[in-house]
N, C-alpha and C positions, 0 to 999 in steps of 0.2 A: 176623618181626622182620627192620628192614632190616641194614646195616653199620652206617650212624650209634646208631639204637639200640643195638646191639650193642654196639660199643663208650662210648657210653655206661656202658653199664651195666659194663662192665669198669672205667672212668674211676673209679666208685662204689665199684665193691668194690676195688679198687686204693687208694684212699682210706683204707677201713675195715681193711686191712690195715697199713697205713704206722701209723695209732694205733694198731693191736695191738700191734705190733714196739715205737712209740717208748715207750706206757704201761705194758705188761706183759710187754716183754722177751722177747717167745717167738712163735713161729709162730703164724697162724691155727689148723692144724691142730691145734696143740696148746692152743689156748684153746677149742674145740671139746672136745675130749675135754673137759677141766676143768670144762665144765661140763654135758657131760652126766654126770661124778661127782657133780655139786654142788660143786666146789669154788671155781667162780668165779658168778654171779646172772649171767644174761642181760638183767635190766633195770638193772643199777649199769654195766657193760661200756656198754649201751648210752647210758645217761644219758653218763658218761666219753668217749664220741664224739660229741655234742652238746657239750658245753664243748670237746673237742679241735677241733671245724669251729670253731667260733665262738671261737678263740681263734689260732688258725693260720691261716684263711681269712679270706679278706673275700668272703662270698657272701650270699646272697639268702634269705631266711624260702623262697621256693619250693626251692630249691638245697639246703638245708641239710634240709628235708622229704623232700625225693626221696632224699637221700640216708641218711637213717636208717630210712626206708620201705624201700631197697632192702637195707640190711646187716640190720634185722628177718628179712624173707622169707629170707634167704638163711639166717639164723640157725634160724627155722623150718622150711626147708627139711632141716638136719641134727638137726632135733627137738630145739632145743636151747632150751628152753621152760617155764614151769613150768602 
């Protein structure tokens, strides 16, 4: 992976963070834990950043894919999945 990539994908998850904080008031980290309890669904979370891009952004059906593609993985990354 080059630097452009790289950051990229930083650009994404910096994103997907900024709607945790402004939707559910709390850290990544701690929207992680909540739902590996069960106390938060990883697919209501994720739907909720799809209306947050498309309601705060002005970007592209490709932009807006890439970036729910990449807070997914990231989200499966911490097993956080049903």
């Amino acid at each position: 992976m080059n630097k452009a990539t790289a950051y990229e994908y930083f650009l994404r998850l910096d994103s997907f963070q900024d709607f945790v904080v402004s939707d559910y008031e709390t850290t990544l980290d701690n929207i992680i834990t909540k739902m590996k309890e069960g106390s938060e669904e990883p697919y209501n979370i994720l739907s909720g950043y799809v209306i947050y891009l498309q309601t705060n952004y002005d970007i592209s059906t490709a932009t807006l894919k890439a970036r729910i593609i990449t807070a997914k993985n990231f989200l499966e990354y911490y097993d956080c999945h049903n």
